[in-house]
C-alpha positions in Angstrom: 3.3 21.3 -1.5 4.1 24.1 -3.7 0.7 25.1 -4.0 -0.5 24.4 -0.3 -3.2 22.1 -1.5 -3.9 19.0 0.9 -4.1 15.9 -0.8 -6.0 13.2 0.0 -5.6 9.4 -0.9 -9.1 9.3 -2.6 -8.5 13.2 -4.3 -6.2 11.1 -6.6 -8.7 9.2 -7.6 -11.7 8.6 -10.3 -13.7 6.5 -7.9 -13.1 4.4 -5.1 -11.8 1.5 -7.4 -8.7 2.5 -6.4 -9.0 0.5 -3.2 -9.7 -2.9 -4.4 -6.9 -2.2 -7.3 -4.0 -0.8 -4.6 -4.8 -3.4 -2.3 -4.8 -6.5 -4.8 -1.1 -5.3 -6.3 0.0 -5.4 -2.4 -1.6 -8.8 -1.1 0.3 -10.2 -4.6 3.5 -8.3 -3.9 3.9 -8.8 -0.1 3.2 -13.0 -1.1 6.2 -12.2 -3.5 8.8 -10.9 -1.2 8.5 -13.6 1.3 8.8 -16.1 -1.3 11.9 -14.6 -1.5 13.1 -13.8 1.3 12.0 -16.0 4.5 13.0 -12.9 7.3 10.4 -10.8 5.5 6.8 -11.7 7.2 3.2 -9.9 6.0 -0.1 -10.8 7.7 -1.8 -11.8 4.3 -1.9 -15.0 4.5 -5.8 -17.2 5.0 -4.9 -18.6 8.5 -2.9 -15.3 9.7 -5.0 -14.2 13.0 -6.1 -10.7 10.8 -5.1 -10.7 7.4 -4.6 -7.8 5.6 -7.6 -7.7 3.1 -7.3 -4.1 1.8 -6.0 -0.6 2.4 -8.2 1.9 4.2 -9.4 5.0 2.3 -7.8 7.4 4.0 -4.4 5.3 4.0 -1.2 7.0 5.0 1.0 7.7 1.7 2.9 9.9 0.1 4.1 10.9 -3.2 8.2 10.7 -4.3 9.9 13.4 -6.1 9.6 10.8 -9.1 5.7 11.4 -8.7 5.3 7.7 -7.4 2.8 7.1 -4.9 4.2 5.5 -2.0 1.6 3.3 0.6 2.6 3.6 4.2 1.7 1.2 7.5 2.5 1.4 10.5 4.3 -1.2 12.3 2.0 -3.8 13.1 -0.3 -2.7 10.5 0.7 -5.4 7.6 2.9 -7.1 9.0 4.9 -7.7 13.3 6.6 -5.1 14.6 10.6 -6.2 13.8 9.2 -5.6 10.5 8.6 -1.8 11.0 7.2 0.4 9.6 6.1 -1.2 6.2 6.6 1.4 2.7 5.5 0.2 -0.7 5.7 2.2 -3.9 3.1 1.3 -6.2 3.9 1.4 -10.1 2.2 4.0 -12.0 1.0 1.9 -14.4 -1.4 -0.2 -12.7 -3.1 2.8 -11.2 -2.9 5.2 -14.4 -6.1 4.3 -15.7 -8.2 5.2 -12.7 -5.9 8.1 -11.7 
C-alpha cells in the first residue's frame, strides 16, 4: 500500500504449490471448527452438493498489519449464507517455505 504496488495472491508465491498447501490447511481447519462448534457449517464435506476442494488462484485475501495473510469467501462460497462472509487467517508457518 505504501508503495502502490498491486499484489496478487500468486505474486506471493514461489510456484503455484501454494494452492494445494492453502487449501489442505482450510479443508482440515474448517472440519476442526465444526467439530467444535455444531452452529458453524462448511461445505467440505464428501456428500455436501459442491464441496469445497480448493481455493482459486486469484482468491480474495488480504494481508493484516501483523503481515498474516488472511483468505476471504464470499457468503455462499465455503459455506450457507447465515454463515457470511467466511475470513480465515493462515499461519505463517505452513506457508513460509513456499513464500
Amino acid at each position: 500500500k505504501q508503495e502502490g504496488i498491486l499484489i496478487t495472491l500468486p505474486s506471493l508465491f514461489k510456484d503455484e504449490s501454494y494452492i494445494e498447501v492453502i487449501s489442505k490447511y482450510l479443508i482440515e481447519e474448517m472440519r476442526a471448527i465444526m467439530n467444535e462448534d455444531e452452529m458453524k457449517v462448511y461445505w467440505v464435506l464428501e456428500d455436501d452438493f459442491a464441496p469445497f476442494e480448493q481455493i482459486k488462484p486469484d482468491q480474495n485475501f488480504y494481508i493484516t498489519a501483523e503481515n498474516k495473510l488472511v483468505m476471504s469467501f464470499d457468503k455462499y462460497e465455503v459455506a450457507p449464507g447465515y454463515m457470511g462472509i467466511v475470513t480465515m487467517e493462515i499461519p505463517t508457518e505452513i506457508i513460509l517455505d513456499i513464500l
